[in-house]
N, CA and C of each residue as an Amber inpcrd file, in Angstrom:
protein
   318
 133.7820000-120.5560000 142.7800000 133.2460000-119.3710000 143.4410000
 134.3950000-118.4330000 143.7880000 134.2600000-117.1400000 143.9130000
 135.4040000-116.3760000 143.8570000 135.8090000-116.0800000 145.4780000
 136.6520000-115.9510000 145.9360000 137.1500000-116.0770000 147.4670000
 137.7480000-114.2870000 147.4650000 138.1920000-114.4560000 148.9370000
 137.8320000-113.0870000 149.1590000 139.7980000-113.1460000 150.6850000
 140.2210000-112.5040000 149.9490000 141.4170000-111.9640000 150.7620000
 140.8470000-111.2430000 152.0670000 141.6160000-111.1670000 152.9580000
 141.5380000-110.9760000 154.6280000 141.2290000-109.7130000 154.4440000
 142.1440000-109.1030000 153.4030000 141.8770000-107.3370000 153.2850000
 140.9510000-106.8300000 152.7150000 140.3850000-107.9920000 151.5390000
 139.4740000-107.4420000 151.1260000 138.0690000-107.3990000 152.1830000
 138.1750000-108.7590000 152.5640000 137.0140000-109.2380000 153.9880000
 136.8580000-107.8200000 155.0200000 138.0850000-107.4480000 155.5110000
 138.3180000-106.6060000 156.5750000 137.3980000-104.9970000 155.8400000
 137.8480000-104.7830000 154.5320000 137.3620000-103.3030000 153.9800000
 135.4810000-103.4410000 153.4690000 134.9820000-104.6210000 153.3390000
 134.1050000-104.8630000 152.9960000 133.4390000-105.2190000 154.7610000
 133.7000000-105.1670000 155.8220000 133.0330000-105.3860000 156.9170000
 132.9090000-103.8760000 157.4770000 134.1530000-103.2890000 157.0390000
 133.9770000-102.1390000 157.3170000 132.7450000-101.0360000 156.5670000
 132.7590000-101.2120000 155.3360000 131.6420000-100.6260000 154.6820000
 130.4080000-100.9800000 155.2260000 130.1030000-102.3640000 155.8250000
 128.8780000-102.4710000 155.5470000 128.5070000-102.0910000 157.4700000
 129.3760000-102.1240000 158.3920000 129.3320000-101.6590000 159.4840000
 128.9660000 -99.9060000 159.2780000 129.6720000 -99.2840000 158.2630000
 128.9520000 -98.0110000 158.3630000 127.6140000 -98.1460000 157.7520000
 127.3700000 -98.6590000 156.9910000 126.0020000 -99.0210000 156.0550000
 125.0010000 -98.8050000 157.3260000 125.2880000 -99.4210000 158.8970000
 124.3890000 -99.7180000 159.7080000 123.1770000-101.1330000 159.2030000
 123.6450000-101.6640000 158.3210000 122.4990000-102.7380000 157.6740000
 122.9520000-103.7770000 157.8100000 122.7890000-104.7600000 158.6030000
 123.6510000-105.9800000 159.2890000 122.9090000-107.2680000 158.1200000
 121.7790000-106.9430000 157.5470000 121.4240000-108.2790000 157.0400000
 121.7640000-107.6040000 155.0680000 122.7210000-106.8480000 155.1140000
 123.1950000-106.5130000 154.0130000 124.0740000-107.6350000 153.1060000
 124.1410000-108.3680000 152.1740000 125.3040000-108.8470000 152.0120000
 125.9030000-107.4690000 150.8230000 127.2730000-108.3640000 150.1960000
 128.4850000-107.3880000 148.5750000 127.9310000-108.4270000 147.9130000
 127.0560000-108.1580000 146.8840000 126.9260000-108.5590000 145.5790000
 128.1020000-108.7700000 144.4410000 128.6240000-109.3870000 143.9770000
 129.5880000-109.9510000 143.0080000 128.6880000-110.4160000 141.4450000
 128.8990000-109.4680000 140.4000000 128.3560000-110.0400000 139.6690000
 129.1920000-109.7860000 138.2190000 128.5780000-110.3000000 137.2800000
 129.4850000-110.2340000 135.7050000 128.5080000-109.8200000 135.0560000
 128.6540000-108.6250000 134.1090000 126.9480000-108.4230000 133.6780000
 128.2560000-108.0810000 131.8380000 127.2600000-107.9550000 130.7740000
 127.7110000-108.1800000 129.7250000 128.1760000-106.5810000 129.3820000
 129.2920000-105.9810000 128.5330000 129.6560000-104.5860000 128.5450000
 131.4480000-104.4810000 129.1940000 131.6000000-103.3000000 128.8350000
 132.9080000-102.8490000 129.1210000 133.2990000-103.2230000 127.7530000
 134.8710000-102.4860000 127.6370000 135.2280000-102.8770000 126.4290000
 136.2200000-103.6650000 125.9200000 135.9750000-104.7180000 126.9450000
 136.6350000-106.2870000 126.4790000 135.4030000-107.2050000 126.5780000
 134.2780000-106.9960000 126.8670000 132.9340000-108.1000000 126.8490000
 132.6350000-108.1360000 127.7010000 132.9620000-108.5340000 129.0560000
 132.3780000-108.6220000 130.4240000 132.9540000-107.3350000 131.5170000
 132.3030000-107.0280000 132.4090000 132.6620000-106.3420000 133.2580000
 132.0960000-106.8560000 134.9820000 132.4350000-106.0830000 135.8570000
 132.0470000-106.3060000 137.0860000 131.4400000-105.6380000 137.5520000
 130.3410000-106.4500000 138.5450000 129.5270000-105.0850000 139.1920000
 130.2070000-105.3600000 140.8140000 129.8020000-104.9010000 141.6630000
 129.9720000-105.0450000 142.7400000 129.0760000-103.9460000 143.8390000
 127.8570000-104.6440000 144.2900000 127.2430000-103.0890000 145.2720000
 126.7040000-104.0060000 146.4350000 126.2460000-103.9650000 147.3270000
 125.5220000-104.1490000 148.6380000 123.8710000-104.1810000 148.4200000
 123.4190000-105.6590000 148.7280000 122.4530000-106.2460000 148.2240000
 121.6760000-106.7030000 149.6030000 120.5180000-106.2880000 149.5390000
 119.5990000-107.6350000 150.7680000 118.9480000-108.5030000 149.8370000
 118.4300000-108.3140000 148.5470000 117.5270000-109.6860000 148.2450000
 118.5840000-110.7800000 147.4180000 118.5930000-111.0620000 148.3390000
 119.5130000-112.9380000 148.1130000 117.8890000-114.0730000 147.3730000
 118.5460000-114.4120000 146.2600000 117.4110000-115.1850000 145.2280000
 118.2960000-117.0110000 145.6980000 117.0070000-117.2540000 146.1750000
 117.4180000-118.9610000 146.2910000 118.5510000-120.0340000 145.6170000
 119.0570000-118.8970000 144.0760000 120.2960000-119.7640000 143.5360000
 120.9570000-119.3500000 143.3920000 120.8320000-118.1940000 144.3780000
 122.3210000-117.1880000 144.3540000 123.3560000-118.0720000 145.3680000
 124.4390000-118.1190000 144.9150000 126.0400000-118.6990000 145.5950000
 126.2190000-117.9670000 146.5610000 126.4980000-118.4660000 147.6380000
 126.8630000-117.7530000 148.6800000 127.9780000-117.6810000 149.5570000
 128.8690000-116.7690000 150.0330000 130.0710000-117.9710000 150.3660000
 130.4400000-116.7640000 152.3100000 130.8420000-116.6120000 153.2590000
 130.7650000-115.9430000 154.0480000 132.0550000-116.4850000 154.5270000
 132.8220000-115.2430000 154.8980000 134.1490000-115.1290000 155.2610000
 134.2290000-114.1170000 156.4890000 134.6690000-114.4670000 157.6730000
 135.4130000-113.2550000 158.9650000 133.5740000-112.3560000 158.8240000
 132.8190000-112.9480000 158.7440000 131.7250000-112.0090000 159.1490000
 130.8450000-111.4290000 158.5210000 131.2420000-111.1030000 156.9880000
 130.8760000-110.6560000 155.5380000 130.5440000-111.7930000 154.7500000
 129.1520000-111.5230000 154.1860000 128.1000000-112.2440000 153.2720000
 128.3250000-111.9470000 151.6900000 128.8620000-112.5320000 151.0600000
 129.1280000-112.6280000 149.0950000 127.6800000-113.2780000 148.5970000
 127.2110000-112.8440000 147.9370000 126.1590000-113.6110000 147.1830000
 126.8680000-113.5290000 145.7130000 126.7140000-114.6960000 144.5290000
 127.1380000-114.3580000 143.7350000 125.9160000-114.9910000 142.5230000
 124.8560000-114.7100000 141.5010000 124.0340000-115.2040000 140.9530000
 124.5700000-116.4520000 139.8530000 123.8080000-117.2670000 139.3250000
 124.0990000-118.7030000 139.3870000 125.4160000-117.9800000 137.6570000
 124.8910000-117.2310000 136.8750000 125.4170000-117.1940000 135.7500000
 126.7870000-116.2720000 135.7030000 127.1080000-115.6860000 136.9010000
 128.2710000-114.7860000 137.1140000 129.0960000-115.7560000 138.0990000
 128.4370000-116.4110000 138.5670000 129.3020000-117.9900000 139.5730000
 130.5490000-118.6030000 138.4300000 129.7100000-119.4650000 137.1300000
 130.6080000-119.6020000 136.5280000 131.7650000-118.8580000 136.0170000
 131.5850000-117.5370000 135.7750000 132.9450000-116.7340000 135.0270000
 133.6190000-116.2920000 136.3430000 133.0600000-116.9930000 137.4600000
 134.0560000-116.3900000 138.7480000 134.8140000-117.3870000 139.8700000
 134.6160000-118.2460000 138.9440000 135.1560000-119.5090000 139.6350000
 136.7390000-119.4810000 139.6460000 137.5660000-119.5930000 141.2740000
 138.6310000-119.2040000 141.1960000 138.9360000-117.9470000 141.3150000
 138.1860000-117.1480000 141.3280000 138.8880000-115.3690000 141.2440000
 138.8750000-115.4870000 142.5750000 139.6850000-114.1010000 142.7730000
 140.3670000-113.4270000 144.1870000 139.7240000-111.9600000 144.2850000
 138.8870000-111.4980000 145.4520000 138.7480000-110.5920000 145.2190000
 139.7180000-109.5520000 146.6030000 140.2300000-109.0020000 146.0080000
 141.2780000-107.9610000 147.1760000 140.8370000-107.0290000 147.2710000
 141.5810000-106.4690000 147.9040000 141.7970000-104.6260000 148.4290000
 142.7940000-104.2480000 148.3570000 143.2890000-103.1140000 147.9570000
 144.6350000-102.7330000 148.2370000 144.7260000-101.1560000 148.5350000
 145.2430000-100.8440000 149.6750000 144.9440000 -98.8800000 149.5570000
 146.6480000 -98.3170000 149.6630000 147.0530000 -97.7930000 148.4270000
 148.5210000 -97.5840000 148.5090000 148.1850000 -96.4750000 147.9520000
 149.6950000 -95.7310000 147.5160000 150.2460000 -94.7950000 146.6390000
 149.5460000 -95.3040000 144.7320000 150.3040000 -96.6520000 145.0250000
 149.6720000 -96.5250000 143.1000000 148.3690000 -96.9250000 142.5870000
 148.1740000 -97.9320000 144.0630000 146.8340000 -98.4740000 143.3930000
 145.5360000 -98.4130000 144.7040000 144.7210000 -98.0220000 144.7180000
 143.7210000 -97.7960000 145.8320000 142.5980000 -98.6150000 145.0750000
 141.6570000 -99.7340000 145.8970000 140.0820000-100.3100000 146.1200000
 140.3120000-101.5880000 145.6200000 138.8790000-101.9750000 145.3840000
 138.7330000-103.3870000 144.9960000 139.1560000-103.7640000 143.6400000
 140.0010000-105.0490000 144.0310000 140.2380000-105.5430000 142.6580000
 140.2350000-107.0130000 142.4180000 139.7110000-107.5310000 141.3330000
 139.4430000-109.1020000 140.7390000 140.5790000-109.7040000 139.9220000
 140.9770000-110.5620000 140.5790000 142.0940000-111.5190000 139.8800000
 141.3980000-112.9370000 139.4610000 140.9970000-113.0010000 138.2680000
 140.3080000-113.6920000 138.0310000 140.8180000-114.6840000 136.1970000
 141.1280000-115.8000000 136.4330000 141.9580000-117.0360000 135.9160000
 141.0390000-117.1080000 134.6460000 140.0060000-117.0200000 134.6790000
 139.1610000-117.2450000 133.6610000 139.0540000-116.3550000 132.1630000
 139.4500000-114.7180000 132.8940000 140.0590000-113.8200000 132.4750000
 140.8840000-114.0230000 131.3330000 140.5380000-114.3880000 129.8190000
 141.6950000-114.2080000 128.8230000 142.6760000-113.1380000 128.5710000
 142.0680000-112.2100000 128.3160000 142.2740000-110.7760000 128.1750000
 141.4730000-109.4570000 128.8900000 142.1820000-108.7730000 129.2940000
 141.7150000-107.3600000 130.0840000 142.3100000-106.3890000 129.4940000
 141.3970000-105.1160000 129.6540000 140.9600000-104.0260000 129.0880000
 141.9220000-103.4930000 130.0330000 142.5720000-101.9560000 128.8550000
 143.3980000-101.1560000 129.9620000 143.4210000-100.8090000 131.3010000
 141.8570000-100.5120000 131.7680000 141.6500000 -99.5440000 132.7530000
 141.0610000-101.0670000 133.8300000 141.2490000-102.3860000 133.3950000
 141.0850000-102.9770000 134.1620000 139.6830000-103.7440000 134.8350000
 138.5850000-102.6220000 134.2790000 137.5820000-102.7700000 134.6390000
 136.8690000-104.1980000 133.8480000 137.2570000-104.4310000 132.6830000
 136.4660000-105.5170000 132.0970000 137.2850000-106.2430000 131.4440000
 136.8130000-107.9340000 130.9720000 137.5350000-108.4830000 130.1820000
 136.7770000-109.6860000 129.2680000 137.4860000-110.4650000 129.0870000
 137.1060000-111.5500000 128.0410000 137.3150000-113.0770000 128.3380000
């Protein structure tokens, strides 16, 4: 299941505190596309399905569905807000190869 850095935890409590929607969880998912084969979704979800993975960190709810669980086993999901690189990003082991822009892989 993919785990979730303090910073990322902290920027994702913050979103969903403005959301005002407390029984909101961040959806984590792998859907097929981009142009290395897989890509990521990531949006703010209430219907949690009985075999969705779930994992809750510092306050914030991850659901992750049973077939995007496997290709995310082990990933890291961060934050980072700098000069070169700003938002969410997936470090993820399973990952053979990634696409320039980062967004998808294989």
């Amino acid at each position: 299941m993919i785990t979730l850095t303090d910073t990322a935890a902290n920027k994702v409590k913050e979103l969903l505190d403005a959301e005002g929607e407390p029984e909101m969880a961040l959806r984590v998912a792998v859907r097929p596309g981009g142009c290395s084969g897989f890509s990521y979704e990531m949006f703010f979800d209430t219907d949690v399905a009985d075999d969705d993975v779930t994992l809750e960190k510092d306050g914030v709810r991850v659901v992750v569905d049973p077939s995007s669980a496997q290709l995310l086993t082990g990933a890291t999901l961060d934050y980072k807000d700098g000069l070169q690189q700003a938002g969410f990003s997936i470090d993820n082991p399973n990952a053979q190869r990634t696409c320039g822009c980062g967004q998808s892989f294989s």
